[in-house]
C-alpha positions in Angstrom: 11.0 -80.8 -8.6 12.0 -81.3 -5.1 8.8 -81.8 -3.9 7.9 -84.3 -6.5 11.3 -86.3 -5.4 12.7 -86.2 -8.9 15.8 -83.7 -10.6 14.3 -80.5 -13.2 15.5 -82.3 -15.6 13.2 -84.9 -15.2 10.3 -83.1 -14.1 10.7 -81.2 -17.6 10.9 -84.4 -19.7 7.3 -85.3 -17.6 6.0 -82.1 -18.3 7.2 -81.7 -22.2 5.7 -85.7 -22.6 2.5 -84.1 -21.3 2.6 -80.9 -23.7 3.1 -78.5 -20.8 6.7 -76.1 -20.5 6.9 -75.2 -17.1 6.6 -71.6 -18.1 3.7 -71.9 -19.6 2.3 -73.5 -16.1 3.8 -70.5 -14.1 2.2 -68.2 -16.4 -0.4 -70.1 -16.7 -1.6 -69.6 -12.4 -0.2 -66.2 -12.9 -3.0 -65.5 -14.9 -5.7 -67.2 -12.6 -4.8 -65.4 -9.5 -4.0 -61.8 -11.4 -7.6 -62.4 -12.6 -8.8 -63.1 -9.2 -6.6 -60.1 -7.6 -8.0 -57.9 -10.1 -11.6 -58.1 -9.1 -10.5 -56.9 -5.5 -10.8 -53.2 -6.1 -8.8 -52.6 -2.7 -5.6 -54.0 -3.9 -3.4 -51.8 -6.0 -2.2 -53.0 -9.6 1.4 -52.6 -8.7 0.4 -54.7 -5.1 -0.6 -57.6 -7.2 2.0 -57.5 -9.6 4.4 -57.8 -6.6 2.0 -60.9 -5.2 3.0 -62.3 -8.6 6.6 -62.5 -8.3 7.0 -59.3 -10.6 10.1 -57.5 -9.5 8.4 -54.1 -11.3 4.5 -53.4 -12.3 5.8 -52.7 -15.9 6.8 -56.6 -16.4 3.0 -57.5 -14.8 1.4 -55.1 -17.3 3.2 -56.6 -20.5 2.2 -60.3 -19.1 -1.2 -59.8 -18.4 -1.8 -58.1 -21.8 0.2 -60.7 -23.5 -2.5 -63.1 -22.1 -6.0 -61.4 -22.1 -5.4 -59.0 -24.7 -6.2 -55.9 -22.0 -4.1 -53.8 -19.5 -4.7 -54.7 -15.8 -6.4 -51.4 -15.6 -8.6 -52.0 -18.7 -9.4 -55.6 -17.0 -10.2 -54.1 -13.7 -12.9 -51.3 -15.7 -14.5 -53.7 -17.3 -15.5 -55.7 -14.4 -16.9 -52.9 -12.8 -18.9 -51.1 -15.6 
């Protein structure tokens, strides 16, 4: 909201008129780069989840199953098989 020169408030009205929550935008690129992340088989699970503003890997894991359907780990495998 700073950025865009305008209060929360009203960036959540803008938002909400355009069907977006801001949540669902944060989780949204969350997914994207965890994705991305994932397919970099030097960077630990618990290291990306970190990246991603997770204060614990357990909170990354329930997100990223909540939007693929797969564990990071299960994610990562099938890439690579």
């Amino acid at each position: 909201a700073l950025k865009l020169h305008c209060s929360c408030r009203t960036l959540s009205r803008k938002l909400l008129a355009q069907g977006w929550r801001y949540q669902q935008l944060i989780d949204q690129v969350r997914e994207i780069h965890a994705r991305r992340h994932l397919s970099d088989p030097t960077l630990s699970i618990t290291r990306i989840g970190q990246q991603l503003g997770y204060a614990d890997s357990s909170g990354f894991h329930r997100a990223f199953k909540k939007w693929t359907g797969l564990s990071p780990s299960a994610f990562r495998h099938a890439l690579f098989t």
